[in-house]
C-alpha positions in Angstrom: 14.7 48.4 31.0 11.7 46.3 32.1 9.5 49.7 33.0 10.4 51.2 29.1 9.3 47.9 27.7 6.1 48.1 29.4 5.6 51.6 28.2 6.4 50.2 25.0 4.0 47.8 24.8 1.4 49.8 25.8 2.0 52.3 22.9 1.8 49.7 20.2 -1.3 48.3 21.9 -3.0 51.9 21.5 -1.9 52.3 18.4 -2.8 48.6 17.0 -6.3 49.5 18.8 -7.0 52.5 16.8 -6.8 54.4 20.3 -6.8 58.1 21.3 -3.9 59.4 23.8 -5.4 58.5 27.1 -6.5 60.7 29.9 -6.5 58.2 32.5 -4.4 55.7 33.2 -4.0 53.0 36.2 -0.1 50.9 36.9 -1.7 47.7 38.9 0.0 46.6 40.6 2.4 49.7 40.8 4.9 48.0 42.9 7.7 51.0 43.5 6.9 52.3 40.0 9.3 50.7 37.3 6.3 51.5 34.9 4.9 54.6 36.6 7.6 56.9 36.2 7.4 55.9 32.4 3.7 56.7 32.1 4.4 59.6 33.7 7.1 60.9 31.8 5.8 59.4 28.5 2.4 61.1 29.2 2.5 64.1 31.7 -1.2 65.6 31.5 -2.6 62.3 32.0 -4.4 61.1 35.3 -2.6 58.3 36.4 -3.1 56.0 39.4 -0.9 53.5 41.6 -2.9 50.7 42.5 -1.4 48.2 45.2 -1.5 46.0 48.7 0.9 47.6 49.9 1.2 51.2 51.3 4.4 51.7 51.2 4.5 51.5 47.2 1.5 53.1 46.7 2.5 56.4 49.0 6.1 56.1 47.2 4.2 56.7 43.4 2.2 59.1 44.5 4.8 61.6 46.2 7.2 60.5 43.3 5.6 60.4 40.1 1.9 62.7 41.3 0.3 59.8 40.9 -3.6 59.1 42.5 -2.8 56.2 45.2 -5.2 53.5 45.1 -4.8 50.8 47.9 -6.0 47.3 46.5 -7.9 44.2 47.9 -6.6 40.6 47.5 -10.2 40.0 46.4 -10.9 42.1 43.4 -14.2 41.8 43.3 -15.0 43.9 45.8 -12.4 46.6 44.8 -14.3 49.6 42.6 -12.2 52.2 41.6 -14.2 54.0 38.6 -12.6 53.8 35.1 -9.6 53.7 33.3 -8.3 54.2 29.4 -5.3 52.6 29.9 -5.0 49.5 32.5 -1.2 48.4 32.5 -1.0 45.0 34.5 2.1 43.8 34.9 3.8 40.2 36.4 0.5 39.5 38.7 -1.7 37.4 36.6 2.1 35.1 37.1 1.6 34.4 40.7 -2.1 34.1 41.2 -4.7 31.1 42.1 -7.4 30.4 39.2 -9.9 32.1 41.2 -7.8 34.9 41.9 -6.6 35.4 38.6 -10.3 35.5 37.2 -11.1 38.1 39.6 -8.6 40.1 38.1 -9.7 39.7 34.5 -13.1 40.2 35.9 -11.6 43.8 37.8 -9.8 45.0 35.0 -12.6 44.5 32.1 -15.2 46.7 34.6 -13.0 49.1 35.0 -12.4 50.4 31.4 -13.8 53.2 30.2 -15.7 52.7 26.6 -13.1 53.0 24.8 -10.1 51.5 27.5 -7.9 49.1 26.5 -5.8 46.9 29.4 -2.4 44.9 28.8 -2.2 42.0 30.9 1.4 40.0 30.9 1.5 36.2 31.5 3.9 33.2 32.1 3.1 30.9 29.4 4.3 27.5 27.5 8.4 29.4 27.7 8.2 29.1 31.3 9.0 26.1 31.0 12.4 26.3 28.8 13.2 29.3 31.7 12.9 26.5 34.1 15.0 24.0 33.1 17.6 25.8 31.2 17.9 29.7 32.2 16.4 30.0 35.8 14.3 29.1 38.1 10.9 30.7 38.9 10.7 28.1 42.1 12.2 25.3 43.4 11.9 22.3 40.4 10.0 19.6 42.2 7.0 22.5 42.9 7.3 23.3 39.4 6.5 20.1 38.2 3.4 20.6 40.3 2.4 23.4 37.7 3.7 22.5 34.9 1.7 19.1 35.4 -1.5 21.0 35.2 -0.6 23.2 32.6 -0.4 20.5 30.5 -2.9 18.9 31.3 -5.6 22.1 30.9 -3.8 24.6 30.0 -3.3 26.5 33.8 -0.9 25.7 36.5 -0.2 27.2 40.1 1.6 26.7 43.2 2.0 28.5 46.2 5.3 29.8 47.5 7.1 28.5 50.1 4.5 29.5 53.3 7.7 31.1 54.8 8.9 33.3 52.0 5.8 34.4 51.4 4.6 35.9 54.5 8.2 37.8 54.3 8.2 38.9 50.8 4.2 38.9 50.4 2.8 39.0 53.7 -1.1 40.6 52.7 -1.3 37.7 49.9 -2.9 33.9 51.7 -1.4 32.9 48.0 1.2 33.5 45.9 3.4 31.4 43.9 4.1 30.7 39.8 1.4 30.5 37.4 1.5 28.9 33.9 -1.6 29.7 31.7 -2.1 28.8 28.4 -2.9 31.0 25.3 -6.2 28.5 24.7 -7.0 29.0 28.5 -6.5 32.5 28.4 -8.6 33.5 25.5 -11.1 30.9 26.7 -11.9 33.2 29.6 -12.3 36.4 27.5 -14.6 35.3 25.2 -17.0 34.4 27.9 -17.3 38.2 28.5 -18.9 39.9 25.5 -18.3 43.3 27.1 -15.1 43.2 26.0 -13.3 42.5 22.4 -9.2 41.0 22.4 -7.2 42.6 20.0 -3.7 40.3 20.9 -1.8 37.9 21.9 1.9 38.1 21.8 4.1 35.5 23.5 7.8 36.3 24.7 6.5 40.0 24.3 7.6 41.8 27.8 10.9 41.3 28.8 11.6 38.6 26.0 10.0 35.6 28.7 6.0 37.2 29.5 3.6 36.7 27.4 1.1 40.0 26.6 -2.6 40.0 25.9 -4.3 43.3 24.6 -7.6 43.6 25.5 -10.1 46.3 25.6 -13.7 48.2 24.5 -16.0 48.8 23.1 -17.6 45.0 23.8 -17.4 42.8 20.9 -20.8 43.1 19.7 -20.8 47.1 20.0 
């Protein structure tokens, strides 16, 4: 199960961390709570939140699973939601815009606690192989769009069909597939010292995403 693998992973990343059990934890984006109802189950005094756009998944965690409902902004910088020990982020960094995606790094690293780790998932360089020989993420010749770019520096989007997307994702201006490379990724958390990366483990969730463990204390603390 997708929502067991995430607990999972989150596990080993405390442990690999050298990290207490956590008393807070956040599920962005929540979505109707495949991980959730792990965390909660897994860890039942903890504080846990469901962070989302939409309502309807956020009201569905919180009278499900007790957890605190947090509605989300497409532009995370302006969201502020205090701190977290454990920031699970699962299968958005894989649909976002550069800038988008930054603000999301950007997001999550602020809202650790001192000692918080987050584990972010990723479409990577296998994406690729899923594409042309298991399924398809989006139609091939917008594929090729991305994949183009990912090549070439190591991060590729493209939007979703406009119609699809305002039925499926109707509070996101964009939303489609993003590649991102391990180089590119890691590129953009060393630029923040307030934060140290403990992995990098491709193929990790669900045998296809690739999962970065990242976290404080800041690297030169």
């Amino acid at each position: 199960m997708i929502g067991a693998d995430a607990l999972r992973l989150c596990i080993q990343g405390l442990i690999n961390a050298d990290k207490d059990i956590p008393d807070r934890i956040l599920d962005f984006p929540c979505g109707s709570g495949r991980v959730t109802r792990h965390f909660r189950a897994f860890f039942p005094q903890a504080k846990i939140a469901a962070c989302d756009l939409y309502e309807n998944h956020v009201d569905f965690c919180a009278s499900q699973f007790d957890a605190q409902p947090i509605l989300s902004k497409e532009n995370l910088d302006e969201l502020e939601i205090g701190t977290w020990d454990l920031i699970f982020c699962g299968s958005l960094l894989t649909h976002l815009p550069v800038e988008l995606f930054q603000a999301v790094i950007r997001f999550m690293a602020r809202s650790l606690s001192d000692t918080g780790i987050a584990v972010i998932t990723t479409e990577g360089r296998h994406s690729i192989h899923i594409q042309k020989n298991k399924w398809k993420l989006i139609d091939d010749h917008l594929f090729d769009e991305a994949e183009r770019d990912f090549r070439s520096n190591g991060f590729g989007f493209v939007d979703y069909n406009a119609d699809f997307r305002a039925g499926s994702f109707g509070k996101q201006a964009s939303y489609g597939v993003t590649l991102a490379s391990a180089s590119w990724i890691m590129n953009e958390l060393t630029k923040m010292d307030g934060i140290r990366i403990y992995s990098f483990t491709e193929r990790a969730w669900d045998d296809h995403q690739d999962v970065i463990v990242f976290g404080r204390p800041g690297i030169d603390e």
